[in-house]
N, C-alpha and C positions, 0 to 999 in steps of 0.2 A: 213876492206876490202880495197885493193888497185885500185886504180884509173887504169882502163882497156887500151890496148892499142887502141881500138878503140876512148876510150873518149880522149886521146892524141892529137887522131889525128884529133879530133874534136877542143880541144883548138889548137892546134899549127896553124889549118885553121883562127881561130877567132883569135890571135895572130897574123896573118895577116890581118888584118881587114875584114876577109869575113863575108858577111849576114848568117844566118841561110839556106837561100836557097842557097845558091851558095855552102856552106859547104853538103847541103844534094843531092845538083847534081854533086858538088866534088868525092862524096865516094859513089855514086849510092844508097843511101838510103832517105827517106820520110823526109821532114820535123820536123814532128811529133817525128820519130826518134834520130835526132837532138839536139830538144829540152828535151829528153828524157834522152838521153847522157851526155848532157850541164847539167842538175839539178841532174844528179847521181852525176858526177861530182861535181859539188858548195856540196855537202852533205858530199862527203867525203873529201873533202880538205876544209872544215867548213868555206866557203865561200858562198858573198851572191849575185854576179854577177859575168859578163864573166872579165873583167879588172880584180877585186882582183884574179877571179881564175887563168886568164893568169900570175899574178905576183907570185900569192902561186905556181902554177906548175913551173914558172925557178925557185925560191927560192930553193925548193924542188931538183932540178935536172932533173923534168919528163921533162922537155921542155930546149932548149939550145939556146942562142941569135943568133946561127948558124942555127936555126928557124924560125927565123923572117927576113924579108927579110925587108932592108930597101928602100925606094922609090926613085927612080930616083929621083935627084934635094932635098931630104930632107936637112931642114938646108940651106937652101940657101938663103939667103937674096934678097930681093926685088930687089937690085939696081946692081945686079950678073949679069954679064954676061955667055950667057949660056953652 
């Protein structure tokens, strides 16, 4: 069975470092939801957390580094000006 688009857009949210809540008031669904999504997912991409699934789903192609949003100031060294 292939990995849903709504579980995509569960990891692509956790891919950007969101909690379980903030992904479940993201996409106007429960918690409970979430986590529901999150563990279909890790089952069928035979992984055993949200990190390896985030890496198996770009590996895979379901997810694109054009995804992840990287953070203001990432990589920046301590002694940077800003």
């Amino acid at each position: 069975m292939a990995v849903t688009a709504r579980e995509i857009a569960v990891l692509r949210l956790a891919a950007n470092g969101s909690t379980n809540q903030a992904i479940a008031s993201t996409l106007g669904i429960s918690k409970e939801a979430v986590l529901s999504r999150m563990q279909s997912a890790f089952r069928k991409l035979r992984v055993n957390d949200r990190t390896q699934a985030v890496a198996v789903a770009l590996r895979l192609g379901l997810l694109s580094l054009d995804d992840v949003v990287v953070p203001e100031g990432a990589n920046r060294w301590h002694g940077d000006a800003p």
